[in-house]
C-alpha positions as CSV (number, residue, x, y, z in Angstrom):
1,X,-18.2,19.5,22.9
2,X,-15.6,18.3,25.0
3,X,-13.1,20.8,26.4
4,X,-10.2,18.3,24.9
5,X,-11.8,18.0,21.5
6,X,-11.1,22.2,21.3
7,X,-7.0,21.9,21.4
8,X,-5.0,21.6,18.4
9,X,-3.1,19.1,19.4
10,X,-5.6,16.9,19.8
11,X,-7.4,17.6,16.9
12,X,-4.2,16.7,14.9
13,X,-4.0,13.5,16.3
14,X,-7.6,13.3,15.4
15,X,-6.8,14.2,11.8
16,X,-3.9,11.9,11.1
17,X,-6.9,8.9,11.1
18,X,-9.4,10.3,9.4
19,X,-10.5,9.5,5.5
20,X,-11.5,12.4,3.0
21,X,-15.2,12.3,4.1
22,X,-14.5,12.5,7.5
23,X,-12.3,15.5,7.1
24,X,-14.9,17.3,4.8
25,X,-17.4,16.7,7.7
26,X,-15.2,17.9,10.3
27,X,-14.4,20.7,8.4
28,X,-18.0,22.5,8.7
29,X,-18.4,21.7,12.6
30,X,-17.1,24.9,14.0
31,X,-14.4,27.5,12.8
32,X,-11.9,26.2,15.0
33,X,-12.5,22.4,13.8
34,X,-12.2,24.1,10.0
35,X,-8.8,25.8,10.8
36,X,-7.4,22.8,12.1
37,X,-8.5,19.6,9.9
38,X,-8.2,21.9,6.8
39,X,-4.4,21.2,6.6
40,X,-5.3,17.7,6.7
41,X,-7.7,17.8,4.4
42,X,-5.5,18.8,1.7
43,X,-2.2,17.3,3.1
44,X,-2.5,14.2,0.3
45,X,-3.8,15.7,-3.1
46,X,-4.3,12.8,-6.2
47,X,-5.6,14.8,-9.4
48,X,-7.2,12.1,-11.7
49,X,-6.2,12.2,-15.5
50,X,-7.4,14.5,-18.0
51,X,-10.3,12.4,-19.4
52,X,-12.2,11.8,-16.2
53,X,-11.4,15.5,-14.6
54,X,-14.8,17.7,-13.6
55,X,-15.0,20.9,-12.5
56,X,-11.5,21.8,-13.4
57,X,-12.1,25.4,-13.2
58,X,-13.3,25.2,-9.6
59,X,-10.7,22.8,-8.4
60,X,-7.5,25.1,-9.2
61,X,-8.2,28.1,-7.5
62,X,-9.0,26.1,-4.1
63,X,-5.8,23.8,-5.0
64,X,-3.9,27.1,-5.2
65,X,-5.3,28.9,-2.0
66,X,-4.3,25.5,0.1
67,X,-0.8,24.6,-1.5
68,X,0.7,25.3,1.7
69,X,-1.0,22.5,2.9
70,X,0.1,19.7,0.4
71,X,2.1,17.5,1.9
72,X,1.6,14.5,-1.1
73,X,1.0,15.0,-5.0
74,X,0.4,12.7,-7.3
75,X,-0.4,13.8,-10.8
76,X,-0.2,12.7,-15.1
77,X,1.4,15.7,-17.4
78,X,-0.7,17.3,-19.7
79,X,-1.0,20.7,-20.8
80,X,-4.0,21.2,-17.9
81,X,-2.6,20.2,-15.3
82,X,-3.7,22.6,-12.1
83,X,-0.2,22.8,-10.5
84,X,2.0,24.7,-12.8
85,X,0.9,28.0,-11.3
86,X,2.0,26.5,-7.7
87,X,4.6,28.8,-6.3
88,X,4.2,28.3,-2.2
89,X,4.0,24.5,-1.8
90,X,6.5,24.3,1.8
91,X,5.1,21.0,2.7
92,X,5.6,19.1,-0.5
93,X,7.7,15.9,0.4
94,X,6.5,13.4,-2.1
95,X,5.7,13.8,-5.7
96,X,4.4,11.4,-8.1
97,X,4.2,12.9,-11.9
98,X,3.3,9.8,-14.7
99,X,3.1,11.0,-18.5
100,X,-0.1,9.8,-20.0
101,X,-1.6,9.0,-23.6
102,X,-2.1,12.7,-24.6
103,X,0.7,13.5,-22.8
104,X,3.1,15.8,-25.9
105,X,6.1,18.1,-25.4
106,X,3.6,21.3,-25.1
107,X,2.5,19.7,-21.8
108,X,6.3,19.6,-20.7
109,X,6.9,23.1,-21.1
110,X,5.7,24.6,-17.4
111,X,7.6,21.8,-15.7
112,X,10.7,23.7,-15.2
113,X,9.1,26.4,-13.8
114,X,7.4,24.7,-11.3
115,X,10.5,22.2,-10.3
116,X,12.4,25.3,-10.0
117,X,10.0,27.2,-7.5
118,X,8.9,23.9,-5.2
119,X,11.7,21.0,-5.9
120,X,14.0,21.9,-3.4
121,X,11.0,21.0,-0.8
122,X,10.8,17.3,-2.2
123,X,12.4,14.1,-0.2
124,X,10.5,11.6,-2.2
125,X,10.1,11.7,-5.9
126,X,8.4,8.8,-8.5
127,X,8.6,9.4,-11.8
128,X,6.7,6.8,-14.3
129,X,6.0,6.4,-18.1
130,X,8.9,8.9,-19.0
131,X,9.3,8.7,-22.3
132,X,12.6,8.7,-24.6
133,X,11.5,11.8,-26.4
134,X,11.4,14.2,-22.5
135,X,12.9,17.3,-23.2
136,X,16.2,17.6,-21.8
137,X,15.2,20.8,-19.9
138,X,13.0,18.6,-17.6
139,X,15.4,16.4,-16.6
140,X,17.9,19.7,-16.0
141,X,15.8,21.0,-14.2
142,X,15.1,18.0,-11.9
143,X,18.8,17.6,-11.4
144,X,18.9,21.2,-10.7
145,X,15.9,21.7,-8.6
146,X,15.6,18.7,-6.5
147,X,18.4,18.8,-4.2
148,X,17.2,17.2,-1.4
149,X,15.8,14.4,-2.3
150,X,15.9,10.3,-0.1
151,X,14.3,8.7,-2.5
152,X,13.9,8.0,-6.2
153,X,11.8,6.1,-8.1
154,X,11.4,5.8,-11.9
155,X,8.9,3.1,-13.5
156,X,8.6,2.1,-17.4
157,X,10.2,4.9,-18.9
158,X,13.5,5.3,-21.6
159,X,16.1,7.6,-21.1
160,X,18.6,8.8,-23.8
161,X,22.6,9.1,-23.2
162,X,21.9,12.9,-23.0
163,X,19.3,12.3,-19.9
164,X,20.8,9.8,-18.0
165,X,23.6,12.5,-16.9
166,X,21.0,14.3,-15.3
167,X,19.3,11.5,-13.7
168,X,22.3,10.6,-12.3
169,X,23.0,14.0,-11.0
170,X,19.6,13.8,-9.8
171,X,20.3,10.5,-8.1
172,X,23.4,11.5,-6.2
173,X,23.2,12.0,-3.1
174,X,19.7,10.1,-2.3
175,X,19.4,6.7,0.3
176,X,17.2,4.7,-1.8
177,X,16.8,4.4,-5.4
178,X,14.6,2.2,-7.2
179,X,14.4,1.4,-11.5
180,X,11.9,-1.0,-12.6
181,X,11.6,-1.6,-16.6
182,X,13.5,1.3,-17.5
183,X,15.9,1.2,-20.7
184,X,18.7,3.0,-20.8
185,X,19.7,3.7,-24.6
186,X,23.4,3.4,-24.9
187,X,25.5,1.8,-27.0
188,X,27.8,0.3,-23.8
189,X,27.3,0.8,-20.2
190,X,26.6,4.4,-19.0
191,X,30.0,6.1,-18.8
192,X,27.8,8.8,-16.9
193,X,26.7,6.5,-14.0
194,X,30.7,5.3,-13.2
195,X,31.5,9.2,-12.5
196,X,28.9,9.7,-10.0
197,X,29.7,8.4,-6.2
198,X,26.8,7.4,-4.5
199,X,28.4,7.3,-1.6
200,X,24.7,8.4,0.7
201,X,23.1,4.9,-1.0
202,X,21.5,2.3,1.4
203,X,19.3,0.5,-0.9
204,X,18.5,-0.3,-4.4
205,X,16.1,-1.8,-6.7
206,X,17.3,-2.6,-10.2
207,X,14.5,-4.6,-11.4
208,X,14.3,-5.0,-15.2
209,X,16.6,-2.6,-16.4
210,X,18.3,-2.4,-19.8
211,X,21.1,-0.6,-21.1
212,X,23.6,-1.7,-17.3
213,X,24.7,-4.7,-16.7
214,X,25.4,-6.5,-13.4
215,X,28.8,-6.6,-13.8
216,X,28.9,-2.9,-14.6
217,X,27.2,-2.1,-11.4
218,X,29.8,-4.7,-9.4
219,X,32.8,-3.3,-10.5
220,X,32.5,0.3,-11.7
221,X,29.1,1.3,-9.4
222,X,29.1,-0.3,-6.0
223,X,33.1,0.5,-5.3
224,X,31.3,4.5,-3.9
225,X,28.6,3.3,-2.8
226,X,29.8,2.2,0.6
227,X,27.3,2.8,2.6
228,X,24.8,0.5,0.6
229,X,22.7,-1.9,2.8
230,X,20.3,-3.8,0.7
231,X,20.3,-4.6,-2.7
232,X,18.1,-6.0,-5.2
233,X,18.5,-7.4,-8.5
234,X,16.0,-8.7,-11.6
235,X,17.0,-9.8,-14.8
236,X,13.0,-10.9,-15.5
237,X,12.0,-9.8,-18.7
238,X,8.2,-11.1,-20.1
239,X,8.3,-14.2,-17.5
240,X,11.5,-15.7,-18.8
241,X,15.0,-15.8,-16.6
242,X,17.5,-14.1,-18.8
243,X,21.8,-14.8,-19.1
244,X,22.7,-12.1,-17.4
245,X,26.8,-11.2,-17.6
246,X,29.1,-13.8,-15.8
247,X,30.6,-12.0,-12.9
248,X,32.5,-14.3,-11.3
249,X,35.5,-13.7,-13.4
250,X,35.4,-9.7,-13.3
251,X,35.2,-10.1,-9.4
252,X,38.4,-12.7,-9.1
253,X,40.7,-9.8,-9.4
254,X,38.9,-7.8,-6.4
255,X,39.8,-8.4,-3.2
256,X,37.3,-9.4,-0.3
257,X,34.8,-6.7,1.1
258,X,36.1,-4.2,-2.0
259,X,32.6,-3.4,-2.9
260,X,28.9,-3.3,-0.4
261,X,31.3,-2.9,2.5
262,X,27.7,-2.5,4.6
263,X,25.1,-4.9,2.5
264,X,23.1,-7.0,4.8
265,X,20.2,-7.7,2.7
266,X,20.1,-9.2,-1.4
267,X,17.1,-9.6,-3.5
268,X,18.9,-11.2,-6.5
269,X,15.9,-13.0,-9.2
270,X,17.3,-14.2,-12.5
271,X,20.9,-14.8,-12.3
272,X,23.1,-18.0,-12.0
273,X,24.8,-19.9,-9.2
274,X,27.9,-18.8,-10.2
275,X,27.3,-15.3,-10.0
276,X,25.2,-15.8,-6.5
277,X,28.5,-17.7,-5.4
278,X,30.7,-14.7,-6.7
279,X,28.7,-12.3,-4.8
280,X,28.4,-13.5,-1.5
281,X,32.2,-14.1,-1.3
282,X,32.6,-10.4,-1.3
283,X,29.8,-9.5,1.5
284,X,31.7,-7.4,4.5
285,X,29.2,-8.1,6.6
286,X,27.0,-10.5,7.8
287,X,23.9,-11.5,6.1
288,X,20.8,-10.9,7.1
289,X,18.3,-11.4,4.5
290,X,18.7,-12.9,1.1
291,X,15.7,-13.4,-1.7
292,X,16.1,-15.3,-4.4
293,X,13.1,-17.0,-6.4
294,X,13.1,-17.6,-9.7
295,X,16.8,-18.2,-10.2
296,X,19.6,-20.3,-10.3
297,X,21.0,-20.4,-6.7
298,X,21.9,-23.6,-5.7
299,X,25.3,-25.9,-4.2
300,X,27.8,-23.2,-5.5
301,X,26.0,-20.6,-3.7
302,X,25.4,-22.7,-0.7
303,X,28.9,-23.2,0.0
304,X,29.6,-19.9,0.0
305,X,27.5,-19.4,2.2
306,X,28.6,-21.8,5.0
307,X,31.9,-21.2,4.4
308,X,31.6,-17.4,4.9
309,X,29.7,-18.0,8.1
310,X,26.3,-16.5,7.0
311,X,24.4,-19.4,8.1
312,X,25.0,-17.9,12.0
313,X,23.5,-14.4,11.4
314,X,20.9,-15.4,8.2
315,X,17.2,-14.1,9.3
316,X,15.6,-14.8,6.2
317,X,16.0,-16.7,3.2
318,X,13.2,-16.6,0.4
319,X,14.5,-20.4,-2.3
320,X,11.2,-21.0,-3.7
321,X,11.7,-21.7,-7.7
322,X,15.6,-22.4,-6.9
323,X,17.9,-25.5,-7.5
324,X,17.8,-25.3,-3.6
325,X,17.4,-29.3,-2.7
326,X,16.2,-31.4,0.1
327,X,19.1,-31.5,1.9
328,X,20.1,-28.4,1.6
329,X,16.4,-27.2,3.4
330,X,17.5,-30.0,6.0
331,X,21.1,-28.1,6.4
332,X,19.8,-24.7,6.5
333,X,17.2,-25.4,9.2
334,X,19.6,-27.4,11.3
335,X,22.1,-24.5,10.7
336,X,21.1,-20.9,10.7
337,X,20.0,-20.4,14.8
338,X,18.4,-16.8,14.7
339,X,16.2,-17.9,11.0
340,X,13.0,-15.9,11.4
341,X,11.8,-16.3,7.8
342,X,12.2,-19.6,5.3
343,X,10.9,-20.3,2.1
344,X,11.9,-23.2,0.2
345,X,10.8,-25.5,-2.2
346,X,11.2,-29.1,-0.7
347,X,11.9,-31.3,2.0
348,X,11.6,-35.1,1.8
349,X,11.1,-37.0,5.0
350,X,14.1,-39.1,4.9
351,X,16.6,-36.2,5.0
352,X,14.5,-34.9,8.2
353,X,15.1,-38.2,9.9
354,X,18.6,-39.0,9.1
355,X,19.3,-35.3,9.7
356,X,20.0,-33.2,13.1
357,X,17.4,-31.1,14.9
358,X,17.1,-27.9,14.2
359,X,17.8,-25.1,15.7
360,X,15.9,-22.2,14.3
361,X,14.1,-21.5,17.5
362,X,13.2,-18.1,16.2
363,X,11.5,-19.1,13.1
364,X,7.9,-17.6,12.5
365,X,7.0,-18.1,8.9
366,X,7.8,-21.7,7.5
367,X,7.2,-22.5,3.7
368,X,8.1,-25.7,2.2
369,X,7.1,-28.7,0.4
370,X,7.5,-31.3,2.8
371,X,7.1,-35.1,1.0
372,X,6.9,-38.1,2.8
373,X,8.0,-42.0,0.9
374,X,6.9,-45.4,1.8
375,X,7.8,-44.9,5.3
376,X,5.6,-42.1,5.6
377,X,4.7,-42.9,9.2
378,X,7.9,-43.0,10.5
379,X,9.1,-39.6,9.1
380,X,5.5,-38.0,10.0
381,X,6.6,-38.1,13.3
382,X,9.9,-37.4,13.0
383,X,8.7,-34.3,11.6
384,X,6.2,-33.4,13.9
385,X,9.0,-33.6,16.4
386,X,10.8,-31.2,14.4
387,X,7.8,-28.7,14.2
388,X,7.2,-28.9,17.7
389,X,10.3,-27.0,18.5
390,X,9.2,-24.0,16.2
391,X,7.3,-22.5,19.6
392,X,7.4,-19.2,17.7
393,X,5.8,-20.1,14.4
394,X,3.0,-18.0,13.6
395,X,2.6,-19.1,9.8
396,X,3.2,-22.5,8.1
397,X,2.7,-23.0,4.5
398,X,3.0,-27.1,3.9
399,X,1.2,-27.4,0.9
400,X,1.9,-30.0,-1.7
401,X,2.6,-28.8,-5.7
402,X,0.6,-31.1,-8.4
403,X,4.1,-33.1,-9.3
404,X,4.1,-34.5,-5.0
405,X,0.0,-34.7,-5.0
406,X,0.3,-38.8,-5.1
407,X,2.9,-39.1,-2.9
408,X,1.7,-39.7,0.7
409,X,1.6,-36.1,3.1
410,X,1.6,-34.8,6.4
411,X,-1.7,-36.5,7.8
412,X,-2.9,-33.8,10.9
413,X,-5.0,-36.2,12.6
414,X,-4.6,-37.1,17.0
415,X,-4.3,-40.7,16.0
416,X,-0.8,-39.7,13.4
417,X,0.5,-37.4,16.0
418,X,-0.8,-33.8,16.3
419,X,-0.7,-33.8,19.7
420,X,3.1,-33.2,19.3
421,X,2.1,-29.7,18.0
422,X,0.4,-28.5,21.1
423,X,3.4,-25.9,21.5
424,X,2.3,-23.6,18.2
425,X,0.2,-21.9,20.4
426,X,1.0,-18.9,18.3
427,X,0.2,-20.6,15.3
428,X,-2.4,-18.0,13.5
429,X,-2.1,-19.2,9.3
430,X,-2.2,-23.0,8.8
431,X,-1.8,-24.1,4.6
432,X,-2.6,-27.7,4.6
433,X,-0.5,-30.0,2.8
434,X,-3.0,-32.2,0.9
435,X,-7.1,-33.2,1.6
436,X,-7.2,-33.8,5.3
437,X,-10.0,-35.8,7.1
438,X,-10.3,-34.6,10.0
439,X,-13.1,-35.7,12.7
440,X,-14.3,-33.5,15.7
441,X,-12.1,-34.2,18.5
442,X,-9.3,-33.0,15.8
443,X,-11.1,-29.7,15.4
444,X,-11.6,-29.3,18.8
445,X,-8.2,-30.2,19.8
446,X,-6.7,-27.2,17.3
447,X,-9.1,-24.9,18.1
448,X,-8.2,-25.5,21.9
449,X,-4.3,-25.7,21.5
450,X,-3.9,-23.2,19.0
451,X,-5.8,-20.4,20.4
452,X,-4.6,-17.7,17.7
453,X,-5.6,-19.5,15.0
454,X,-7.3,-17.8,12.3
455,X,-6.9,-19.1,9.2
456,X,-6.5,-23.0,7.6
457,X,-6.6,-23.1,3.9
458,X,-7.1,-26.4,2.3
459,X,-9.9,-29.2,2.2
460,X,-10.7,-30.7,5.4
461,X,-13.2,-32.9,4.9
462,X,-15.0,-32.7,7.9
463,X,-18.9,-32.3,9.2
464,X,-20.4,-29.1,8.8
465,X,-20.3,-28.7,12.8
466,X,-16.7,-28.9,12.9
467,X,-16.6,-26.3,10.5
468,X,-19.3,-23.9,12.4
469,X,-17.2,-25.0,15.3
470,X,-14.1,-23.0,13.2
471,X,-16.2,-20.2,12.6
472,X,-17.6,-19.8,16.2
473,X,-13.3,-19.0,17.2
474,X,-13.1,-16.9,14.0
475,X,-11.2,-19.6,11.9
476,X,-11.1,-18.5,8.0
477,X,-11.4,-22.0,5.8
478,X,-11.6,-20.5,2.1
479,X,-11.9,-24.4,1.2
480,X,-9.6,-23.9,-2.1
């Protein structure tokens, strides 16, 4: 053995890249390899639930000898769960407890005690499956216990008005907080939330949640919470886009920049153009990011958004399943300079040649629905002109939806312009509009231009030694 292979510190380094087998093999080379990867070994511990456990009686008392060593537990309640007795776990950061089918208030009942002897270790904390009926000790006790958490996530689960105090205690003083599908029983919005500041929040998810509206959280939350960064925002409930509450009119009496003094970044599904429009007026600060498929942002929106100046600093936009139109694509892309990131749902050709150029030089992921007209040749090159700028791109996503599929499409053939593309030579992910036919001296062109290429999904319609001539440069055609 290697002289270097005996110090810890390379060992560790060793250890951070290793899988569970490894470990365990590493484990029984020498006493000095076992005192050293044994830590790792038990660093991230995930006990399966209580119908496919084995060897329960063996696992507990070596959990309990190496608690010191868990650095990750994830776990389901149940009145046999290994961990109650855990006293000594210093390394515990993250814990992930879900309650399961057999899961009863019996099986609560040690929870307390254990919160109360390792929660003040935790930073990152995932609760999922709570249900209404949780004993209001455990959520005390998580308040009480967990004092230093970052993070907090709770998943499919129902709090009362008598537990939501506590998870807003619990919630307090954490930087990110995420809800998905929970339901907050109340008979208005939670008079409990409005009296806690969260004034250490940088991000938060509020996907699916009952019980708090949006307006709520605009007007009563988000005034403490100044040092919130990202947001996001999902009124999605069993694939349909619910009426969430109007906003626009609670947020005329505010004045600009009174709330998300710091947000940079929205994730918004589900809600209107008028309530989109209402929110970016009171941004303080640039914006960076915005996601918003599968709602209803459109011109309202839009405007705000140019006439706030957002269209300067804007790094990624995500429009697919919006009222986002052709033109506006064509304004956005002639508009937004430092755009890294765009997903939208159309383009027609015309706007692209009555339009300016564009001047997202920095753009790297492109995905849109481009759709050409009668003059299809005319615009093909137009846009090809345009593409060529995008020296950056690394992956563009033109395919054509089922409604566009007669309409003529980008044809990437030498003799309709390709050649114009020879600067994507960081092009690695091609989606094809539409069936291309595409002859050997168009293969070998792309496979000589666009050396990074890796992937082109679509139908190609080509001989079977242009497509061994993909493979040979390690170019993925799933031929969808």
């Amino acid at each position: 053995m290697h002289f270097a292979l005996t110090l810890p510190e390379i060992t560790l380094l060793i250890a951070q890249h290793l899988d569970q087998p490894d470990l365990t093999i590493c484990i029984r080379v020498c006493r000095a390899w076992h005192q050293t990867f044994i830590p790792s070994l038990y660093r991230n511990v995930v006990l399966p639930p209580e119908p496919h456990r084995i060897h329960l009686q063996t696992l507990v008392p070596i959990l309990h000898t190496f608690q010191h060593c868990i650095h990750s537990l994830s776990f389901q309640i149940n009145v046999a769960t290994p961990v109650w007795s855990f006293d000594n776990c210093v390394s515990l950061r993250r814990l992930h407890m879900s309650f399961g089918i057999a899961t009863n208030m019996q099986s609560t009942s040690e929870l307390p005690r254990f919160l109360a002897n390792n929660g003040r270790y935790l930073t990152h904390l995932t609760l999922e499956r709570f249900p209404r009926w949780t004993m209001h000790e455990v959520w005390t006790s998580l308040a009480a216990s967990c004092t230093n958490l970052q993070t907090v996530e709770l998943w499919n689960s129902a709090l009362d008005t008598e537990n939501q105090a506590s998870l807003w205690r619990l919630c307090s003083n954490v930087q990110h907080l995420v809800l998905k599908n929970v339901f907050l029983f109340t008979n208005a919005d939670s008079s409990a939330m409005a009296t806690v500041a969260f004034s250490r929040l940088k991000s938060l998810d509020w996907v699916g949640v009952e019980g708090v509206s949006l307006s709520f959280l605009c007007t009563e939350v988000f005034p403490s919470a100044t040092a919130l960064e990202f947001f996001r925002y999902s009124c999605h409930r069993q694939g349909r886009i619910e009426n969430s509450h109007q906003i626009d009119h609670l947020c005329q009496g505010l004045p600009r920049g009174s709330f998300w003094k710091n947000v940079h970044s929205l994730r918004l599904d589900g809600i209107l153009d008028t309530e989109f429009a209402a929110i970016l007026r009171h941004l303080s600060v640039p914006l960076q990011s915005l996601h918003a498929s599968c709602s209803g942002f459109g011109g309202l929106a839009m405007g705000v958004m140019r006439e706030r100046g957002h269209f300067a600093t804007v790094q990624g936009l995500q429009l697919t399943q919006t009222f986002v139109e052709s033109q506006m694509v064509q304004e956005i892309l002639e508009s937004c300079p430092v755009l890294e990131e765009l997903a939208a749902p159309q383009l027609y050709g015309r706007d692209v040649v009555s339009g300016r150029p564009w001047v997202c030089r920095w753009l790297k992921a492109l995905s849109v629905q481009i759709v050409l007209d009668e003059e299809a040749s005319r615009q093909q090159a137009q846009v090809f002109e345009r593409l060529a700028g995008l020296v950056l791109l690394k992956d563009m996503h033109l395919r054509s939806n089922f409604r566009s599929s007669a309409k003529p499409a980008l044809d990437f053939r030498l003799e309709r312009g390709l050649n114009l593309l020879r600067g994507l030579t960081k092009l690695t992910r091609l989606v094809l509009p539409a069936p291309q036919i595409l002859g050997e001296e168009d293969v070998e062109w792309m496979v000589e231009h666009w050396i990074n290429l890796r992937e082109i999904v679509g139908t190609l319609n080509t001989t079977d030694a242009c497509l061994e001539m993909l493979h040979a440069c390690r170019v993925v055609n799933p031929h969808d």
